[in-house]
N, CA, C and O atoms as a GROMACS GRO file, in nm:
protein
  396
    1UNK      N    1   0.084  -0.118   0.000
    1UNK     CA    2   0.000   0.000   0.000
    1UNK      C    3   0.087   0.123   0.000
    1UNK      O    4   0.190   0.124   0.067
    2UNK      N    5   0.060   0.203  -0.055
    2UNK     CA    6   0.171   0.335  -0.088
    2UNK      C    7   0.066   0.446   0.006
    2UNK      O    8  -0.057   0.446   0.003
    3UNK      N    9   0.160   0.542   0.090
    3UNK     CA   10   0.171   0.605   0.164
    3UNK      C   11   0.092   0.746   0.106
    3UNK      O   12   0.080   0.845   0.178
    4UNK      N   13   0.050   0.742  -0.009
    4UNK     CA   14  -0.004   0.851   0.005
    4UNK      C   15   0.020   0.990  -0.012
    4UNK      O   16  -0.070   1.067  -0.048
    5UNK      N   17   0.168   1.032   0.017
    5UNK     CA   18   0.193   1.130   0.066
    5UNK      C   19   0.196   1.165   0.236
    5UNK      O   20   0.245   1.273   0.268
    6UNK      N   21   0.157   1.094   0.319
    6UNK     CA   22   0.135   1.068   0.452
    6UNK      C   23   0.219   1.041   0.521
    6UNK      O   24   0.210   1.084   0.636
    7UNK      N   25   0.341   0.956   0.482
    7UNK     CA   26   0.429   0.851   0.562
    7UNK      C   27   0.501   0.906   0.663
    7UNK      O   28   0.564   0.838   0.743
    8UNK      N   29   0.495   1.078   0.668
    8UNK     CA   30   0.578   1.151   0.817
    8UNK      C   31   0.538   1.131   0.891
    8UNK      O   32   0.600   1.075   0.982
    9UNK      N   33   0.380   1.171   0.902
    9UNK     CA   34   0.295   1.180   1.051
    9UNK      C   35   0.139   1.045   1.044
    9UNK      O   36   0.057   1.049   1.135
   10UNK      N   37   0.124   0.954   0.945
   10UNK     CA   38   0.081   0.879   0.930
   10UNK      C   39   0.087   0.777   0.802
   10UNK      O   40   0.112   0.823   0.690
   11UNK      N   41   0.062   0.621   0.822
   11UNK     CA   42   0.043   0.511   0.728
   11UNK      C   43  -0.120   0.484   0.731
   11UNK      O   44  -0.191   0.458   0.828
   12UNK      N   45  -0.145   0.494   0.639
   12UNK     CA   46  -0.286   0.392   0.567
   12UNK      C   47  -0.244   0.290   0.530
   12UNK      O   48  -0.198   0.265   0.418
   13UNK      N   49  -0.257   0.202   0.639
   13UNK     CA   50  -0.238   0.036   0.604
   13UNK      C   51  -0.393  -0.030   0.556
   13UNK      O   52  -0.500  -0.004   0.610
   14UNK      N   53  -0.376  -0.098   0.469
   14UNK     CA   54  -0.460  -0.209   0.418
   14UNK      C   55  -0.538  -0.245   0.534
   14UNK      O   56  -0.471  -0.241   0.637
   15UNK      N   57  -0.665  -0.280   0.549
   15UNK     CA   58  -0.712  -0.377   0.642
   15UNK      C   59  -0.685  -0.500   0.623
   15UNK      O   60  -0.759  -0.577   0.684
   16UNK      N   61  -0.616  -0.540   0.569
   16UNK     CA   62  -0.524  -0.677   0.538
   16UNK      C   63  -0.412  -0.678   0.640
   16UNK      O   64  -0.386  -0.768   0.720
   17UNK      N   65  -0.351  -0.564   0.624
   17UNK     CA   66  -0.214  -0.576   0.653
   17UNK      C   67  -0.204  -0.499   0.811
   17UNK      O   68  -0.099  -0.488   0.875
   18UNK      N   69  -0.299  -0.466   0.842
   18UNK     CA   70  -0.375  -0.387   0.968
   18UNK      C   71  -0.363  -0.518   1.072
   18UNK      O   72  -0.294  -0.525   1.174
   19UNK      N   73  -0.460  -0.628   1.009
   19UNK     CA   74  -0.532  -0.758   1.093
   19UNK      C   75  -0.396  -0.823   1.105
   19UNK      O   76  -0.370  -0.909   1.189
   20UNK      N   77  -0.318  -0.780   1.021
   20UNK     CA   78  -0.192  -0.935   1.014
   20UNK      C   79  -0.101  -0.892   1.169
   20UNK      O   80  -0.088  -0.964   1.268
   21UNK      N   81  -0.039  -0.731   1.147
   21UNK     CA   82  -0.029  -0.718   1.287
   21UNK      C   83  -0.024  -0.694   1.398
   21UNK      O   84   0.063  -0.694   1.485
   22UNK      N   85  -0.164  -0.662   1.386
   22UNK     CA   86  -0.227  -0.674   1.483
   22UNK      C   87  -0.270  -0.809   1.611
   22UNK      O   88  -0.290  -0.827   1.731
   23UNK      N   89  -0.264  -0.868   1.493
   23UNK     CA   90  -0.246  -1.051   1.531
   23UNK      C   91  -0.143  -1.044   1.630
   23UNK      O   92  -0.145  -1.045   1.753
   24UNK      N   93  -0.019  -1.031   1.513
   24UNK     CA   94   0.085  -1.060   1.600
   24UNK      C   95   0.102  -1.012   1.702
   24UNK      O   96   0.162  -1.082   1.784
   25UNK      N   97   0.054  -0.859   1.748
   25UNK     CA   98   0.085  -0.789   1.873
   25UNK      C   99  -0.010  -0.869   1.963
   25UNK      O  100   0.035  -0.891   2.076
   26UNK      N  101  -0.154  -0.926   1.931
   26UNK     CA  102  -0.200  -0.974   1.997
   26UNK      C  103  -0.130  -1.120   2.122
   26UNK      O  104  -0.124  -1.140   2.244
   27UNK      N  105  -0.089  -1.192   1.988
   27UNK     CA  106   0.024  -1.312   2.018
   27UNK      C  107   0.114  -1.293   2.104
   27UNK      O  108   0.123  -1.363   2.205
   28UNK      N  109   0.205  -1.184   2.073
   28UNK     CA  110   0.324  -1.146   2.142
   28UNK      C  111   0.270  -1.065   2.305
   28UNK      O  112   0.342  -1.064   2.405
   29UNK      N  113   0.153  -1.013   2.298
   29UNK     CA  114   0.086  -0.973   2.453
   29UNK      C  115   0.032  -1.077   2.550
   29UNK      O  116   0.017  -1.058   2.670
   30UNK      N  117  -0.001  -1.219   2.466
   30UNK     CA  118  -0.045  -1.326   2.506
   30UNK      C  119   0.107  -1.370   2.560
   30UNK      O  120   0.127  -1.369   2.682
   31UNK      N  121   0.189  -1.400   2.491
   31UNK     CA  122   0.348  -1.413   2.543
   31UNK      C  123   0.351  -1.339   2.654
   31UNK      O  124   0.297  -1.394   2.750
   32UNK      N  125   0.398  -1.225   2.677
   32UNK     CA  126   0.434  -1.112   2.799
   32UNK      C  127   0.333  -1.174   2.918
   32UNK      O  128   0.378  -1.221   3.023
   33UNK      N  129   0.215  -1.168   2.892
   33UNK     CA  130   0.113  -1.253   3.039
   33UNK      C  131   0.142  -1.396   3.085
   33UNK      O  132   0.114  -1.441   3.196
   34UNK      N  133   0.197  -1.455   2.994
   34UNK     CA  134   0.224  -1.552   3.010
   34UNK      C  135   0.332  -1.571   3.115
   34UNK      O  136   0.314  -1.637   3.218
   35UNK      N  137   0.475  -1.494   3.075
   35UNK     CA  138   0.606  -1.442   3.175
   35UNK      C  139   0.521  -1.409   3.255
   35UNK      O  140   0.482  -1.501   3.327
   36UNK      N  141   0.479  -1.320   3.269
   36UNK     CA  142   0.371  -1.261   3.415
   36UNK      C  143   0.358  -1.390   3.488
   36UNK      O  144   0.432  -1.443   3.570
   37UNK      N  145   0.248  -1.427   3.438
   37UNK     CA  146   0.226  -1.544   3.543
   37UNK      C  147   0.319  -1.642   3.584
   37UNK      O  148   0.326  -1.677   3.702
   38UNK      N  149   0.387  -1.684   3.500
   38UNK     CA  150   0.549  -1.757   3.503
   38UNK      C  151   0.607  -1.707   3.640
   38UNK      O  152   0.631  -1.793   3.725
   39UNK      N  153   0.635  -1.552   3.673
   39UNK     CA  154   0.683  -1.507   3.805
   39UNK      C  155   0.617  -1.561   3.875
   39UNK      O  156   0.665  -1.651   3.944
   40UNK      N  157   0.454  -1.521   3.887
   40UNK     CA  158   0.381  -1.519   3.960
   40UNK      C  159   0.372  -1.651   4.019
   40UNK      O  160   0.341  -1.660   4.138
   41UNK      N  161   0.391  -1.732   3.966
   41UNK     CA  162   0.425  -1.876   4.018
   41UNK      C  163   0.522  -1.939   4.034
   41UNK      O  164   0.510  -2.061   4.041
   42UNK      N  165   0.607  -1.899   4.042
   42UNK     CA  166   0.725  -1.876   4.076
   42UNK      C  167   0.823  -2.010   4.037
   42UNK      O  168   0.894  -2.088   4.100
   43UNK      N  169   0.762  -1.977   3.830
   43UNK     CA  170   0.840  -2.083   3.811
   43UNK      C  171   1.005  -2.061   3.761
   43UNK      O  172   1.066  -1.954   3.753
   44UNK      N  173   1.052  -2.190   3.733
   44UNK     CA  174   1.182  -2.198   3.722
   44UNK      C  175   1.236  -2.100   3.631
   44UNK      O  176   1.177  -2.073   3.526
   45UNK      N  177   1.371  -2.030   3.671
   45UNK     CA  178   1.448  -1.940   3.602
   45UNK      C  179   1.435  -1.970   3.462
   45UNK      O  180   1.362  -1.902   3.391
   46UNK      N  181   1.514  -2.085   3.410
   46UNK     CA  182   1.574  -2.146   3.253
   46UNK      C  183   1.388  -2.144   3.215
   46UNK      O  184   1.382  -2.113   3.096
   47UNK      N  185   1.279  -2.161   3.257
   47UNK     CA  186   1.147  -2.153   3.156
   47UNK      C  187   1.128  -2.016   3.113
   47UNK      O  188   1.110  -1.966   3.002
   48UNK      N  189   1.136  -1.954   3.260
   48UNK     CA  190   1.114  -1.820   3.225
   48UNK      C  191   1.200  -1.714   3.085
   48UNK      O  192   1.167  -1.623   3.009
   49UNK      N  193   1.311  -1.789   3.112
   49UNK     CA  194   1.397  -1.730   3.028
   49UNK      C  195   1.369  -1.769   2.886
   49UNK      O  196   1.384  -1.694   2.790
   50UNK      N  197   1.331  -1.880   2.881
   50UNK     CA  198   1.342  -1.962   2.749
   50UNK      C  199   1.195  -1.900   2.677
   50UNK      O  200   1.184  -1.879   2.557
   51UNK      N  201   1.104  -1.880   2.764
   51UNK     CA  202   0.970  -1.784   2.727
   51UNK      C  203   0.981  -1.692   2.690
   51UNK      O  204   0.907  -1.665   2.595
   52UNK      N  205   1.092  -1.570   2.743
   52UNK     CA  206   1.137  -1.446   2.710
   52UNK      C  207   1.191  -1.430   2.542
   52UNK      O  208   1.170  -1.355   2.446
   53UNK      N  209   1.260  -1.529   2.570
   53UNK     CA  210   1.334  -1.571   2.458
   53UNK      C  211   1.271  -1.603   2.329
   53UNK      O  212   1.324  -1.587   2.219
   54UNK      N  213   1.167  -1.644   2.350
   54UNK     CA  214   1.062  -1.655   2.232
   54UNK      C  215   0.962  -1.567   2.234
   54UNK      O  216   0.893  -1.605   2.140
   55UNK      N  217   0.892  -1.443   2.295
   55UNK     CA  218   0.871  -1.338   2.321
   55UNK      C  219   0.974  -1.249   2.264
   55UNK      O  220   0.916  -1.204   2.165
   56UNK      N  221   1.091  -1.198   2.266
   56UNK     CA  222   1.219  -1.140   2.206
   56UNK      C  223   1.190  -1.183   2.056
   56UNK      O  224   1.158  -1.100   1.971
   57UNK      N  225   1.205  -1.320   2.029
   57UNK     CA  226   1.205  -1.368   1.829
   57UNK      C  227   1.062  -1.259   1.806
   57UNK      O  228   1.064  -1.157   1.738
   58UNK      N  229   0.952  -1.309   1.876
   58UNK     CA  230   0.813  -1.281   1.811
   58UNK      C  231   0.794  -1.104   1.771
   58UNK      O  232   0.724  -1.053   1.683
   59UNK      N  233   0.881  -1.041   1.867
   59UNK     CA  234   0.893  -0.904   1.882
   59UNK      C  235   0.984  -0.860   1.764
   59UNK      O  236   0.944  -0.772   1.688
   60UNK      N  237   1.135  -0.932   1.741
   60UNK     CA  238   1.188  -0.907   1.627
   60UNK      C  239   1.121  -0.896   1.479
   60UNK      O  240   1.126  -0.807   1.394
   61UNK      N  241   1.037  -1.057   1.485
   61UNK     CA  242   0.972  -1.073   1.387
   61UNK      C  243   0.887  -0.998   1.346
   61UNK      O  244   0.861  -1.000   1.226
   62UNK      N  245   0.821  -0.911   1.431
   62UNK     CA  246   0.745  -0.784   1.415
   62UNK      C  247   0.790  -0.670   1.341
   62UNK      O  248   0.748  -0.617   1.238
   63UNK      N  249   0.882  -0.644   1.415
   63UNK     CA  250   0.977  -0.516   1.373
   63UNK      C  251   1.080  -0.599   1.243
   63UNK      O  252   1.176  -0.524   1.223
   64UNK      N  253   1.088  -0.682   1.183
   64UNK     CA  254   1.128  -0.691   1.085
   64UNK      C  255   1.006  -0.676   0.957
   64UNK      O  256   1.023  -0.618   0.849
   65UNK      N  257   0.910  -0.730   0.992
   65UNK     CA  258   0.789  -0.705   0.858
   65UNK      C  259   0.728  -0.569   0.849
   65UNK      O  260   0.689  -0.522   0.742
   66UNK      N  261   0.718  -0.499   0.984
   66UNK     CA  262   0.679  -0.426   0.969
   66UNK      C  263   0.782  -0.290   0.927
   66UNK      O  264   0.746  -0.173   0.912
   67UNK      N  265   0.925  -0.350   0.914
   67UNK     CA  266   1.046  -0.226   0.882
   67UNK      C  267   1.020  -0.261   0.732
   67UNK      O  268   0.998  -0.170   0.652
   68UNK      N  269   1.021  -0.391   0.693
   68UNK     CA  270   1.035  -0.452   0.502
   68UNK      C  271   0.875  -0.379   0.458
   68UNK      O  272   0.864  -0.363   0.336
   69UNK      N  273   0.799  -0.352   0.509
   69UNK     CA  274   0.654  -0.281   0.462
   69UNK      C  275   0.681  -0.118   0.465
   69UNK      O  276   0.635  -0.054   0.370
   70UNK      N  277   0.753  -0.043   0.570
   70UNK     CA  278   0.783   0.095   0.570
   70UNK      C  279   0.911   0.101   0.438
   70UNK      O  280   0.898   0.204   0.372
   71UNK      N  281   1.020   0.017   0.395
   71UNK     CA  282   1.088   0.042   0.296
   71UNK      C  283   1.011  -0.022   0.155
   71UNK      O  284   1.064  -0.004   0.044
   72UNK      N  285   0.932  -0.068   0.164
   72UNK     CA  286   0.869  -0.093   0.027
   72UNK      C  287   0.775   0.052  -0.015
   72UNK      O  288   0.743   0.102  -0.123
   73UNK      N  289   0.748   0.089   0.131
   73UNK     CA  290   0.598   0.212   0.044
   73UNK      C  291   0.630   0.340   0.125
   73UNK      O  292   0.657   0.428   0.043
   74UNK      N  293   0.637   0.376   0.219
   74UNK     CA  294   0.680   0.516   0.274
   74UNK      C  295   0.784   0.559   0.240
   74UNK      O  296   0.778   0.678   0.209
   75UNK      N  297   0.942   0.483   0.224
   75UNK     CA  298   1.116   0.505   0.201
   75UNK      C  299   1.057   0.554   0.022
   75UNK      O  300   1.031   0.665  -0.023
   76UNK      N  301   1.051   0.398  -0.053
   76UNK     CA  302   1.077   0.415  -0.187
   76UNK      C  303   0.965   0.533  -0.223
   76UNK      O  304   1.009   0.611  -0.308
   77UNK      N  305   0.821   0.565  -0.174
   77UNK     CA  306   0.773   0.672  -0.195
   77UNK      C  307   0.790   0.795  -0.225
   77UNK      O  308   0.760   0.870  -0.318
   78UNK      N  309   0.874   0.803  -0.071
   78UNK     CA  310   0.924   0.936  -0.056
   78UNK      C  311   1.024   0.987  -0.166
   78UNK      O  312   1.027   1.097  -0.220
   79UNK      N  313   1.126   0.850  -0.190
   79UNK     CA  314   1.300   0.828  -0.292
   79UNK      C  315   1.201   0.929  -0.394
   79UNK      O  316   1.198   1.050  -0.377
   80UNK      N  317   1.133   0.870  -0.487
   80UNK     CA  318   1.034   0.895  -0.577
   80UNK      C  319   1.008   0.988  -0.591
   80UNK      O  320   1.016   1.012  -0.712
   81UNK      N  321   0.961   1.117  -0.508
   81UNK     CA  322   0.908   1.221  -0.497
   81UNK      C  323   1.044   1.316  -0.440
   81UNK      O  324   1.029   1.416  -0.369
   82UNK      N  325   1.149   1.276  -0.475
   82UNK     CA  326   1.277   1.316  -0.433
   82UNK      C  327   1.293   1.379  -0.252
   82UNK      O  328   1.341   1.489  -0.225
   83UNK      N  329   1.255   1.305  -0.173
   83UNK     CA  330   1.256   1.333  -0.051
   83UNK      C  331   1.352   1.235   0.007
   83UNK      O  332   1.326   1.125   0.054
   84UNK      N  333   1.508   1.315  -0.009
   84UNK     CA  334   1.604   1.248   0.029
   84UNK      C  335   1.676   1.212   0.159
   84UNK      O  336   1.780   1.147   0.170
   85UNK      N  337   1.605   1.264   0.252
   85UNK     CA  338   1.594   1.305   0.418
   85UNK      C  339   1.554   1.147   0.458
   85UNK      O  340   1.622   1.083   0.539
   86UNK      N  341   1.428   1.088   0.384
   86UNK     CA  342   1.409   0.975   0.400
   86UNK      C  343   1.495   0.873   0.419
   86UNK      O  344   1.447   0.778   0.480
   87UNK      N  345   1.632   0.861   0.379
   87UNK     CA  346   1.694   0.792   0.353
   87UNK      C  347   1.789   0.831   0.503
   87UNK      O  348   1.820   0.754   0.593
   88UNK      N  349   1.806   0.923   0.494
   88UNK     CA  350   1.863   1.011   0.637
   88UNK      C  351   1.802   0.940   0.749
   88UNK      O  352   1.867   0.878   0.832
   89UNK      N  353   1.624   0.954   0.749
   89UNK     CA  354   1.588   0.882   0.847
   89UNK      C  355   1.551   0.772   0.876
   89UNK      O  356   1.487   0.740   0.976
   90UNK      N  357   1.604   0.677   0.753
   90UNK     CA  358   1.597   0.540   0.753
   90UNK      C  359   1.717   0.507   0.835
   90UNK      O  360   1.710   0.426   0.928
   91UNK      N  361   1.829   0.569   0.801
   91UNK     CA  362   1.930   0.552   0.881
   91UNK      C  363   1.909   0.570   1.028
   91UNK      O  364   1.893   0.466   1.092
   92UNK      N  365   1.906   0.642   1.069
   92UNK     CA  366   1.932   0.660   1.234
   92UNK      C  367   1.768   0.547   1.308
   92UNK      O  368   1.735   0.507   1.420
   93UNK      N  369   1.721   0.540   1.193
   93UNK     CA  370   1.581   0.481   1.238
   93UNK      C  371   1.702   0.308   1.278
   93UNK      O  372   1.735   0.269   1.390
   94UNK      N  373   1.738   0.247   1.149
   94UNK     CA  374   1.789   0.087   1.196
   94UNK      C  375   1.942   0.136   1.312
   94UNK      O  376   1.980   0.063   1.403
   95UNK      N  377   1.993   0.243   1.285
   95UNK     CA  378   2.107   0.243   1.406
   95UNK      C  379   1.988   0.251   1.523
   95UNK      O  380   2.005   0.162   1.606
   96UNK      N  381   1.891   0.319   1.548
   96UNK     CA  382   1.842   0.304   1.654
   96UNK      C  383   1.794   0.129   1.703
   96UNK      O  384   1.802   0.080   1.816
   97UNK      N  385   1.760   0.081   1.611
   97UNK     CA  386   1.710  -0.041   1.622
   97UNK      C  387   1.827  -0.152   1.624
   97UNK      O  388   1.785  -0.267   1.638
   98UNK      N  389   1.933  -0.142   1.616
   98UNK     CA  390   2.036  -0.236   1.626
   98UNK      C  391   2.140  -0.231   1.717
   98UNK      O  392   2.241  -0.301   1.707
   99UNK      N  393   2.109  -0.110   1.854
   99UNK     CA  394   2.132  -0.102   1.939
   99UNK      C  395   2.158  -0.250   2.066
   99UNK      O  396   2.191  -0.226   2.183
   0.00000   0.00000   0.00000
């Protein structure tokens, strides 16, 4: 879905691509309660961790589809319409993220 002209201060995502993740945040909040209760019962360190740990992938996995969807239609948009700043703030956007 192409941005519109929008992509500074908002995305018009597809209701396709809205539900997909949305899902996933759903999934990955179902994860986090899960650790919750994990303390709360005060189970073993190595589960807890190993839960986190797959909570961490599900979270990556997020922020990777949803970074490959902002460089397909907001980045190359902007390239397009010669808004070369974009590229500026693609940068400090993945140094921020590879922290």
């Amino acid at each position: 879905m192409s941005c519109n002209g929008a992509c500074h201060t908002e995305k018009r995502r597809s209701e396709e691509e809205q539900k997909a993740l949305t899902n996933r945040l759903n999934r990955i909040e179902g994860q986090i309660r899960g650790i919750k209760a994990m303390i709360e019962r005060d189970a073993y360190c190595v589960d807890v961790l190993t839960q986190v740990g797959a909570a961490n992938a599900a979270l990556n996995a997020f922020t990777r589809e949803l970074l490959a969807e902002h460089i397909r239609t907001c980045v190359t948009d902007d390239i397009r319409e010669g808004r070369e700043d974009t590229v500026d703030e693609l940068v400090m956007l993945l140094q921020r993220l590879m922290k």
